[in-house]
C-alpha positions in Angstrom: -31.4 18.4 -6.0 -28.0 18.3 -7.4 -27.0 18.4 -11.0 -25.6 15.7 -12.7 -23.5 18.0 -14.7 -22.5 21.3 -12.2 -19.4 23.0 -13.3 -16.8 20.1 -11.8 -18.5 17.6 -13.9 -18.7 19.4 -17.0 -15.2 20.8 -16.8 -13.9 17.0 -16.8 -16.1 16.0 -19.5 -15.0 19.2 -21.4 -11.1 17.7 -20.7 -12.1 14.0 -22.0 -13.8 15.7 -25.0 -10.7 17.3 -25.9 -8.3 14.6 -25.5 -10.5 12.0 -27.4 -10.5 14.7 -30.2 -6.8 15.2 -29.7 -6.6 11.4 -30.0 -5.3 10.9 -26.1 -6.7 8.9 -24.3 -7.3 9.9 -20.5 -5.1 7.1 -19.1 -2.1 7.8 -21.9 -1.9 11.3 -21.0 0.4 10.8 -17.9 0.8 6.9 -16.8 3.3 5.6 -13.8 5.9 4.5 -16.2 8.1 3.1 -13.8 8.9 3.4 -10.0 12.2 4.7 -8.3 13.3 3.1 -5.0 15.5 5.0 -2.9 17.2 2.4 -0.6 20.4 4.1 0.4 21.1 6.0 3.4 21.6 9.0 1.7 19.0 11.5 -0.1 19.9 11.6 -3.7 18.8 13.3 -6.8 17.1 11.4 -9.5 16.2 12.1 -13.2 14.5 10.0 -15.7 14.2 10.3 -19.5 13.1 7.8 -22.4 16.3 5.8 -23.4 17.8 7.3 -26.3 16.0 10.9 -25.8 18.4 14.5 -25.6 19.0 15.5 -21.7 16.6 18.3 -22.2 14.2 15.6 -22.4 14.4 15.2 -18.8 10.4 13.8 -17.2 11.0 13.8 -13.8 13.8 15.3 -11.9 13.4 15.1 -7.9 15.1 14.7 -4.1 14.7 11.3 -3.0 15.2 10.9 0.7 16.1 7.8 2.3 14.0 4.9 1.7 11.4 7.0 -0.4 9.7 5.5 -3.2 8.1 7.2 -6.3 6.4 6.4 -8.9 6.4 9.4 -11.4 3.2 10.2 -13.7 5.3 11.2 -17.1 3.6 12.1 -20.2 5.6 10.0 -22.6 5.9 6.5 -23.3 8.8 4.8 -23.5 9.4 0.8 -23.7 12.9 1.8 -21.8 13.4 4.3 -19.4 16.9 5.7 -18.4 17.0 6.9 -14.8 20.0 9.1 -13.6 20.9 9.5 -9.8 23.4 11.7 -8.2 24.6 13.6 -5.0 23.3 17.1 -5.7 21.9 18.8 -8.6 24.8 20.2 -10.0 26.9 16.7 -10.3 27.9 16.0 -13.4 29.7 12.2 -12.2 26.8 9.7 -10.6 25.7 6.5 -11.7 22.4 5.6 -14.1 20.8 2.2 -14.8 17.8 1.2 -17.1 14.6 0.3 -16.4 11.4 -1.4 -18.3 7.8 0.2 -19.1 5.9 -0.6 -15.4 8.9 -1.7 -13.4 10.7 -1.2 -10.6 14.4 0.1 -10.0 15.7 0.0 -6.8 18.7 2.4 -5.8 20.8 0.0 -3.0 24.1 1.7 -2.9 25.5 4.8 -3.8 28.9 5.7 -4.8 29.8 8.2 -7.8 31.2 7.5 -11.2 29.1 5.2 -11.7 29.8 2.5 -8.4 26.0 2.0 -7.7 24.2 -1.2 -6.8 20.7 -1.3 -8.2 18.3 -3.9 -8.1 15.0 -4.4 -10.8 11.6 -6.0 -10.1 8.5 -6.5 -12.1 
């Protein structure tokens, strides 16, 4: 007979303890903030942080290839997210946009200094 509470199920009730005592929830603790479309022909390098926050306050940084979608689990919350794209890593010219809390920004054409056609859905 297996027991309700082996060592997987008490480890995650362990977790949930701790956050409720932390006072965060399970669901707040990483969240899809926002999704990132990738529609060029081109793989491209994408960042996101909370509008207004340092660069260090980078969430997600990652290689989008062609017609890739994400949606990044990021521990902060953030009514407005700022999302950064460029042609390698080490640019310092590429273009960014804005995005809301549980939308959509979709990447349709790429051109540096900030030449970028982007395109937001709900």
């Amino acid at each position: 007979m297996a027991h309700l509470y082996g060592p997987t199920r008490s480890l995650g009730v362990l977790v949930t303890v701790a956050m409720t005592c932390l006072g965060v929830s399970a669901s707040a603790a990483q969240t899809h903030a926002l999704c990132i479309e990738n529609g060029t022909d081109k793989r491209l390098f994408f960042a996101v942080r909370a509008k207004g926050a340092e660069t260090k306050g980078l969430l997600f940084r990652q290689w989008l290839d062609s017609a890739a979608r994400v949606c990044p689990k990021l521990s902060h919350k953030s009514d407005v997210w700022e999302v950064f794209v460029f042609s390698d890593e080490d640019s310092i010219e590429g273009c960014d946009d804005e995005v809301g809390e549980g939308d959509t920004l979709g990447l349709h054409k790429f051109e540096e200094f900030d030449n970028c056609v982007w395109d937001h859905a709900d």
